[in-house]
N, CA, C and O atoms as a GROMACS GRO file, in nm:
protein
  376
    1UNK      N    1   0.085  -0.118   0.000
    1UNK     CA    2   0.000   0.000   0.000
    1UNK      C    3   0.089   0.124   0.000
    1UNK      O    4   0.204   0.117   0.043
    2UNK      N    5   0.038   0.239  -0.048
    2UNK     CA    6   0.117   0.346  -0.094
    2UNK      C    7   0.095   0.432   0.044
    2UNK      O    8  -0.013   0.467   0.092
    3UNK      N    9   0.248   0.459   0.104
    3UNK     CA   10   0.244   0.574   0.211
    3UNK      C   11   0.123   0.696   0.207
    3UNK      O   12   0.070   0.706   0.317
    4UNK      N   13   0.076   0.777   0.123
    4UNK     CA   14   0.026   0.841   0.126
    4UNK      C   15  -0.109   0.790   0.145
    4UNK      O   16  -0.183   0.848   0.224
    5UNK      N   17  -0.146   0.703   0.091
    5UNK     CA   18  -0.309   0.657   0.090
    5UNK      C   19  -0.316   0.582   0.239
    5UNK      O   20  -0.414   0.596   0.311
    6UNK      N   21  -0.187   0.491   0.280
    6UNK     CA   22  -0.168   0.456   0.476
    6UNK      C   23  -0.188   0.567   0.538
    6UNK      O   24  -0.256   0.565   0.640
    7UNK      N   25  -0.133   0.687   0.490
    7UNK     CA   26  -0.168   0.788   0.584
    7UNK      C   27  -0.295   0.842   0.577
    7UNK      O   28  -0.356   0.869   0.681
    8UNK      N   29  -0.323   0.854   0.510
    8UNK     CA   30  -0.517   0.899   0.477
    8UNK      C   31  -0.600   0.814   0.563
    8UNK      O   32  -0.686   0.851   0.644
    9UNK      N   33  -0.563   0.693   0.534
    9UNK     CA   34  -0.679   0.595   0.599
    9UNK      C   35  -0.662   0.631   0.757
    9UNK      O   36  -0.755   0.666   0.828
   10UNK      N   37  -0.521   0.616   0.802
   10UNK     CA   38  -0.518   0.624   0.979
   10UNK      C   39  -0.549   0.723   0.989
   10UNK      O   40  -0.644   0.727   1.068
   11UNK      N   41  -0.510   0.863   0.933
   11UNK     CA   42  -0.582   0.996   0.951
   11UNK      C   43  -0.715   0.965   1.006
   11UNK      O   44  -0.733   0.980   1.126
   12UNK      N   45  -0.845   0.907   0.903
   12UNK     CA   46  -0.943   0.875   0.909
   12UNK      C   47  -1.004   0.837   1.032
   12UNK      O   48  -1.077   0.899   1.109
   13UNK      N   49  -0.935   0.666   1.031
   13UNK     CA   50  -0.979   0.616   1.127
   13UNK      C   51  -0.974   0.682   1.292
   13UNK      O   52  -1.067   0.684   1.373
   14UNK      N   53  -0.838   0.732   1.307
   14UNK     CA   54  -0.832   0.771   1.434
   14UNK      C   55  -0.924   0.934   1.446
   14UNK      O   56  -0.918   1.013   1.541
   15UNK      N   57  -1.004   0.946   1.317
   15UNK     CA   58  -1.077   1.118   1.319
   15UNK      C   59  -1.228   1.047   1.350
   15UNK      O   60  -1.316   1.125   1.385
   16UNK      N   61  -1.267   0.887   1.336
   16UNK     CA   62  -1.367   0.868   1.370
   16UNK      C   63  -1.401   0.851   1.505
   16UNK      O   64  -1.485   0.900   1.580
   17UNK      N   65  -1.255   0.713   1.520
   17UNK     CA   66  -1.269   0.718   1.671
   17UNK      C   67  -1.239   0.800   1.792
   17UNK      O   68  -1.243   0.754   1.907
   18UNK      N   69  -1.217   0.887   1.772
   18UNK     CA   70  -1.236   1.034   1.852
   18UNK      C   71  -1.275   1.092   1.863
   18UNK      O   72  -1.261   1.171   1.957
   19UNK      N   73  -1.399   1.097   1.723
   19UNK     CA   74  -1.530   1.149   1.774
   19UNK      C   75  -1.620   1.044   1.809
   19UNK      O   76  -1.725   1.088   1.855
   20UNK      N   77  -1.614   0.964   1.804
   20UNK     CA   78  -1.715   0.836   1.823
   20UNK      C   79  -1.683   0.831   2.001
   20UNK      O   80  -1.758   0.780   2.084
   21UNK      N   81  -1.555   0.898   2.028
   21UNK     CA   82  -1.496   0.894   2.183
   21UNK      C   83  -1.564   1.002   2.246
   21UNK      O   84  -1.629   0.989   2.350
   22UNK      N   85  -1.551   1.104   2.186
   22UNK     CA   86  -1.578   1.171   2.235
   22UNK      C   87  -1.715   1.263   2.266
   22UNK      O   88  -1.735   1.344   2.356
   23UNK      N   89  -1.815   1.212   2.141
   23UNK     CA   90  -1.932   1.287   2.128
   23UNK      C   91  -2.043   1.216   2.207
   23UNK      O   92  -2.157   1.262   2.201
   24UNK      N   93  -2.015   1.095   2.290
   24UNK     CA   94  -2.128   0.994   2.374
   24UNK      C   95  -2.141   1.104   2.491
   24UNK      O   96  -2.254   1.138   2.527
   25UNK      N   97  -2.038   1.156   2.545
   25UNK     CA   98  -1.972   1.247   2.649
   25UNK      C   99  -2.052   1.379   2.629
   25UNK      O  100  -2.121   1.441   2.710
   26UNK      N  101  -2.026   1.400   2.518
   26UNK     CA  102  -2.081   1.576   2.479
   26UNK      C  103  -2.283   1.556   2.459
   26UNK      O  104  -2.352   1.658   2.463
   27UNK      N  105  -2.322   1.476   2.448
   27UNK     CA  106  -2.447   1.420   2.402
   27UNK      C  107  -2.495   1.412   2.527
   27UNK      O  108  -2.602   1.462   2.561
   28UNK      N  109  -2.427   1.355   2.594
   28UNK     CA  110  -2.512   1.305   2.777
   28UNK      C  111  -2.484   1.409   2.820
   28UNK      O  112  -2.537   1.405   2.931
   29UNK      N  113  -2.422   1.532   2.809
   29UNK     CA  114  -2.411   1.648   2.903
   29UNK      C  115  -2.492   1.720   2.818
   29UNK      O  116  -2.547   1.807   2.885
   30UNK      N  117  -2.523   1.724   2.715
   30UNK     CA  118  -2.648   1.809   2.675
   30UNK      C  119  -2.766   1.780   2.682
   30UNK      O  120  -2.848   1.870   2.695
   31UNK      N  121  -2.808   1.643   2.676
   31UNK     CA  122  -2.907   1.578   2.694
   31UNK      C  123  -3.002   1.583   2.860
   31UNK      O  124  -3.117   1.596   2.901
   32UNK      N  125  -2.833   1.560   2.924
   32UNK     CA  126  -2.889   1.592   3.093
   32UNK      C  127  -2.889   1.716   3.137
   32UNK      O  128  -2.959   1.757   3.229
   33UNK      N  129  -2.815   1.774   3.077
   33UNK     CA  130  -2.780   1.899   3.161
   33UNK      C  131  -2.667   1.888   3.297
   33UNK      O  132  -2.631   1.990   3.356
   34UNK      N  133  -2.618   1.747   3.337
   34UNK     CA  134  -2.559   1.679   3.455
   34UNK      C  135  -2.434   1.735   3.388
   34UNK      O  136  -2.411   1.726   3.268
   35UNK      N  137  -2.357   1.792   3.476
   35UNK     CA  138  -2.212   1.803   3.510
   35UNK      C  139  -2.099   1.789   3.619
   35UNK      O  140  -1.988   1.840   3.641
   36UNK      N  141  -2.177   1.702   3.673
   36UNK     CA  142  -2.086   1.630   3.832
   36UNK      C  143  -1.954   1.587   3.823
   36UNK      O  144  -1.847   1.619   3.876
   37UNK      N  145  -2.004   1.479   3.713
   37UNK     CA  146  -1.861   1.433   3.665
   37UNK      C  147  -1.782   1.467   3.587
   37UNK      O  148  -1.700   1.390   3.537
   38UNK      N  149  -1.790   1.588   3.563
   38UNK     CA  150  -1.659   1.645   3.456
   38UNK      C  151  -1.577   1.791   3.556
   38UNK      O  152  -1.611   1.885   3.627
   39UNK      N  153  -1.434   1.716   3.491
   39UNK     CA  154  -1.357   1.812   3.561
   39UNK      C  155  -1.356   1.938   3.499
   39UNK      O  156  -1.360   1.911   3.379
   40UNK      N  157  -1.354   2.033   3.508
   40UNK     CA  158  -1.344   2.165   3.466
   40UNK      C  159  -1.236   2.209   3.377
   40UNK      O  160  -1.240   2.222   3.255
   41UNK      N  161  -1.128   2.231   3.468
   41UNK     CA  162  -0.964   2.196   3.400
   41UNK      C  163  -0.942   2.129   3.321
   41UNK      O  164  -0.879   2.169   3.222
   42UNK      N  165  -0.999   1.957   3.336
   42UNK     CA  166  -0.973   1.840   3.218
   42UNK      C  167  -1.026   1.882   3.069
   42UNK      O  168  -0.958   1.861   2.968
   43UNK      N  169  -1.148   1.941   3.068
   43UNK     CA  170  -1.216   1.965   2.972
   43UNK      C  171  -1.185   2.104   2.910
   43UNK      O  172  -1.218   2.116   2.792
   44UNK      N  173  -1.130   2.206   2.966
   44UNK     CA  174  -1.066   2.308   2.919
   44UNK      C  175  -0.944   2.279   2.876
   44UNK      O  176  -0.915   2.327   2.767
   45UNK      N  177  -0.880   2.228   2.917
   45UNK     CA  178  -0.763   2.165   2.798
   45UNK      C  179  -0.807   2.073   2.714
   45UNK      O  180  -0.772   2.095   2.598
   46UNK      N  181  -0.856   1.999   2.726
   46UNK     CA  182  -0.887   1.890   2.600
   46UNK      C  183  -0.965   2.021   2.524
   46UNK      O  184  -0.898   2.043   2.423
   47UNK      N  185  -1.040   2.083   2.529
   47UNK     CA  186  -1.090   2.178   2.445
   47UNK      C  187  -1.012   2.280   2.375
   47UNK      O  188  -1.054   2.332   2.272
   48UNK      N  189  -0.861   2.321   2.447
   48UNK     CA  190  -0.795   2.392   2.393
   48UNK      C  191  -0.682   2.356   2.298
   48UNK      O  192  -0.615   2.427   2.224
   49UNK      N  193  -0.678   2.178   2.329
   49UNK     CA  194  -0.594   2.072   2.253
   49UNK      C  195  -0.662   2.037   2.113
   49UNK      O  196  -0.596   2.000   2.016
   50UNK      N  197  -0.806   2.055   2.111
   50UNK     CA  198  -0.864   1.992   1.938
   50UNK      C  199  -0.836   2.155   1.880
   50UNK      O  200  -0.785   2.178   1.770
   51UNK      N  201  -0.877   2.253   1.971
   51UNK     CA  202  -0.865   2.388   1.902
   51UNK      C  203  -0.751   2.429   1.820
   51UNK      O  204  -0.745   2.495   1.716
   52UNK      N  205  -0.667   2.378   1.889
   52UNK     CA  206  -0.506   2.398   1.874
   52UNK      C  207  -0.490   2.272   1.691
   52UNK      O  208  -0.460   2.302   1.576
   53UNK      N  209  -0.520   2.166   1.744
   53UNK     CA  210  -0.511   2.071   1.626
   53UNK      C  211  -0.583   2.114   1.491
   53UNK      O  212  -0.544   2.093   1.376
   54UNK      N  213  -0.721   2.192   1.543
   54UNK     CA  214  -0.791   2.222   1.425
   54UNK      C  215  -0.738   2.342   1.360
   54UNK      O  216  -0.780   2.394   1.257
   55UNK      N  217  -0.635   2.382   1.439
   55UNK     CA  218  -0.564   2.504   1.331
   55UNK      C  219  -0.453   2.417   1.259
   55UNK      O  220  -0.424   2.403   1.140
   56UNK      N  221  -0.417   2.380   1.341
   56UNK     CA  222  -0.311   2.292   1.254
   56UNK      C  223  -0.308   2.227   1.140
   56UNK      O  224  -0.213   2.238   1.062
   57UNK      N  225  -0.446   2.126   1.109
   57UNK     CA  226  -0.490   2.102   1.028
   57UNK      C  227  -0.521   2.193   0.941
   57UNK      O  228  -0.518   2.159   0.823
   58UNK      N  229  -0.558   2.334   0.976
   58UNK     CA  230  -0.604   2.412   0.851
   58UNK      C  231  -0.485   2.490   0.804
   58UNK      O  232  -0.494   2.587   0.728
   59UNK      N  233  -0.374   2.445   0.853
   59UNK     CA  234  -0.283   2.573   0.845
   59UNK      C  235  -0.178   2.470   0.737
   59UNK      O  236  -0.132   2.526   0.638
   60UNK      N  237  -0.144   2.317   0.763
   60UNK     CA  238  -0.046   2.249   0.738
   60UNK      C  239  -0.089   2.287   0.557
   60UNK      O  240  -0.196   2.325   0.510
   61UNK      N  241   0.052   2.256   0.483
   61UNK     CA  242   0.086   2.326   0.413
   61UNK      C  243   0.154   2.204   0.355
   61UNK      O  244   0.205   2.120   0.429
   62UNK      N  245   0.155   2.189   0.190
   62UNK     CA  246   0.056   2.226   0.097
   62UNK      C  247  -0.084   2.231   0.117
   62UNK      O  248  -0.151   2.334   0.105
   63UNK      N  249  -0.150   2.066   0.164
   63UNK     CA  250  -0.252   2.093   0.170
   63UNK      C  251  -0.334   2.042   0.290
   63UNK      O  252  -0.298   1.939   0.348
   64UNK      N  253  -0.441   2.111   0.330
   64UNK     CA  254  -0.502   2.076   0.436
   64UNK      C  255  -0.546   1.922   0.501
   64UNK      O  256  -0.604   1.843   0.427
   65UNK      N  257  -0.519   1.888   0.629
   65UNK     CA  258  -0.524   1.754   0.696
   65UNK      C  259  -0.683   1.773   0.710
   65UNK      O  260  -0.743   1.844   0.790
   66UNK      N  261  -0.733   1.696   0.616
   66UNK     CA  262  -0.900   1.752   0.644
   66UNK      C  263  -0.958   1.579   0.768
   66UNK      O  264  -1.078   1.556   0.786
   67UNK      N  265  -0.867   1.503   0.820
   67UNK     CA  266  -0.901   1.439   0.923
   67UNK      C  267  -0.881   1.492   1.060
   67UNK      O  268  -0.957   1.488   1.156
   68UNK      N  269  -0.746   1.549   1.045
   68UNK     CA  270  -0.732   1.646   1.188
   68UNK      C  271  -0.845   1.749   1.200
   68UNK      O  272  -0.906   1.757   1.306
   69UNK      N  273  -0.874   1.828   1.095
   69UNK     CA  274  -0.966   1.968   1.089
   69UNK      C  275  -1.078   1.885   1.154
   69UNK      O  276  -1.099   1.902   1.274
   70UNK      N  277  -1.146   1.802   1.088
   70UNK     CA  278  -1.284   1.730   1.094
   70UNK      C  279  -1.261   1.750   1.215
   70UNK      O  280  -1.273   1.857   1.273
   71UNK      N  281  -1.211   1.597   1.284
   71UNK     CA  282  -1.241   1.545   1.397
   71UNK      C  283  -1.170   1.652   1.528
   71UNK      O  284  -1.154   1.610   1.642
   72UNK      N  285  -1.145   1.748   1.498
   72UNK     CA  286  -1.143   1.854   1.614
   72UNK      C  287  -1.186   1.959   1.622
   72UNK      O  288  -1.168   2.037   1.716
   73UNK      N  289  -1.280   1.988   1.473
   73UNK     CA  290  -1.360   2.083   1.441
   73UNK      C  291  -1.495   2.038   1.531
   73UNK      O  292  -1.540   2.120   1.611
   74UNK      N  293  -1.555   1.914   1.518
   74UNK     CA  294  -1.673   1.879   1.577
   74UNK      C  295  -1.581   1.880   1.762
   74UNK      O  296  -1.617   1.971   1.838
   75UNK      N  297  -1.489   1.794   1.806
   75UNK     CA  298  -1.484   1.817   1.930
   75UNK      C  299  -1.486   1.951   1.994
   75UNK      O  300  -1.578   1.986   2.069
   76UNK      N  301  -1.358   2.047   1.958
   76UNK     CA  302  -1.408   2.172   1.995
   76UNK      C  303  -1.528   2.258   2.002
   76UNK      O  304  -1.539   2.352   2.080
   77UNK      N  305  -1.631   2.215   1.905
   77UNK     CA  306  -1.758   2.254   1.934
   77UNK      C  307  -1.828   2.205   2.034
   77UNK      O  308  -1.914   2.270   2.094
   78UNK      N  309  -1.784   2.032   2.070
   78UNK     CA  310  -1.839   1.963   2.167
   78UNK      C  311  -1.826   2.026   2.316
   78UNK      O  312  -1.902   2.056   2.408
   79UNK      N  313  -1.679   2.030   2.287
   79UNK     CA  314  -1.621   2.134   2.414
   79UNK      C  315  -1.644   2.254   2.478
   79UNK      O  316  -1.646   2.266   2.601
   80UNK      N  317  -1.663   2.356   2.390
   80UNK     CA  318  -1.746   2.487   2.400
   80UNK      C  319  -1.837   2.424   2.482
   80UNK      O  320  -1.817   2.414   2.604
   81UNK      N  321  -1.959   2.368   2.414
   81UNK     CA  322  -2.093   2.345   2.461
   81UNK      C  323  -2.086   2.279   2.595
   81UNK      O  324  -2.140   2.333   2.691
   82UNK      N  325  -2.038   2.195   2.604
   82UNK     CA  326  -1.984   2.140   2.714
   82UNK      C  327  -1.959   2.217   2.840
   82UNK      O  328  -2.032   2.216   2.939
   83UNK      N  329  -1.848   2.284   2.824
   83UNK     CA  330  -1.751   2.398   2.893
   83UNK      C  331  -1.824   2.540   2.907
   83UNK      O  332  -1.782   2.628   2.982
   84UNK      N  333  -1.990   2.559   2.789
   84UNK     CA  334  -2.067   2.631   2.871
   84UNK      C  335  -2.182   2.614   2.986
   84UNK      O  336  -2.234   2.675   3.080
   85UNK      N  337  -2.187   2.471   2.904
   85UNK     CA  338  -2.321   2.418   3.029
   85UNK      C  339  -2.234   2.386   3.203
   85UNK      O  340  -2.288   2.413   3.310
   86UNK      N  341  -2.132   2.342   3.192
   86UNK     CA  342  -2.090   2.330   3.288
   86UNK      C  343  -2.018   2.464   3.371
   86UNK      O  344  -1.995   2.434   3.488
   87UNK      N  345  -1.988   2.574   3.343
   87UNK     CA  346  -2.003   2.651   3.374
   87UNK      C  347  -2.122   2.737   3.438
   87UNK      O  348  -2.126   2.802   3.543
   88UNK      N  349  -2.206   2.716   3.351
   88UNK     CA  350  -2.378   2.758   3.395
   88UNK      C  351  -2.363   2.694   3.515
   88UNK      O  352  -2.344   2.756   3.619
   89UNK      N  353  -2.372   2.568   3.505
   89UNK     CA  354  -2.420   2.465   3.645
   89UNK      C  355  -2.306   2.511   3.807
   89UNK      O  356  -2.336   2.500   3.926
   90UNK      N  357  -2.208   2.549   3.758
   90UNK     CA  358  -2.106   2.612   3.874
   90UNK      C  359  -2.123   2.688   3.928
   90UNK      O  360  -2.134   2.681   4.050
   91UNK      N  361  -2.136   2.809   3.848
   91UNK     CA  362  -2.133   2.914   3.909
   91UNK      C  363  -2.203   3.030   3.890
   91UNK      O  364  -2.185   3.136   3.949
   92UNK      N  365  -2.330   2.989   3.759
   92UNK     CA  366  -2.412   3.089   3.750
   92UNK      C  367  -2.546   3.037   3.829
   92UNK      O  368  -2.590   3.106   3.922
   93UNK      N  369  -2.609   2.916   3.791
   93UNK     CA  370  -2.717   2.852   3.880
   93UNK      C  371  -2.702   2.871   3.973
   93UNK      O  372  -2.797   2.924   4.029
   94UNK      N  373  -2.595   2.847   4.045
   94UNK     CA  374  -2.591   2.849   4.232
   94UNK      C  375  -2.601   2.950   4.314
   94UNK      O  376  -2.596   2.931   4.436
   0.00000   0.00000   0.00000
């Protein structure tokens, strides 16, 4: 198999399973509104880690890593949302 097309596919795969990781997580905190179990800190970096990747992806040069972009384009959104509801629940509800 040709290096470039190996790299496409793992690109892929590991852009599914990371959102497939990560969006069960972002779904049950929107769904519940529950934020007990999420650390604050944990999730502000993991949110500032896809942010960071999804530039990367858009920035790498010639041409864009459209598996990195993807799969940290949807997490960072996960994260936001996430990282606002749980915020709400901290320290504006109370």
């Amino acid at each position: 198999m040709e290096q470039g097309i190996a790299f496409e596919i793992c690109g892929w795969i590991a852009s599914i399973s990371m959102i497939l990781g990560y969006l069960p997580q972002a779904i049950e905190t929107i769904r519940t509104r529950n934020t007990d179990g999420i650390a604050l800190p944990t999730f502000l970096m993991m949110g500032i880690g896809a942010f960071c990747f999804l530039l990367q992806g858009l920035l790498h040069k010639p041409d864009i890593l459209w598996a990195l972009f993807v799969t940290n384009f949807i997490t960072t959104i996960c994260s936001i949302i996430v990282f606002a509801i749980k915020i709400y629940n901290d320290y504006i509800k109370k």
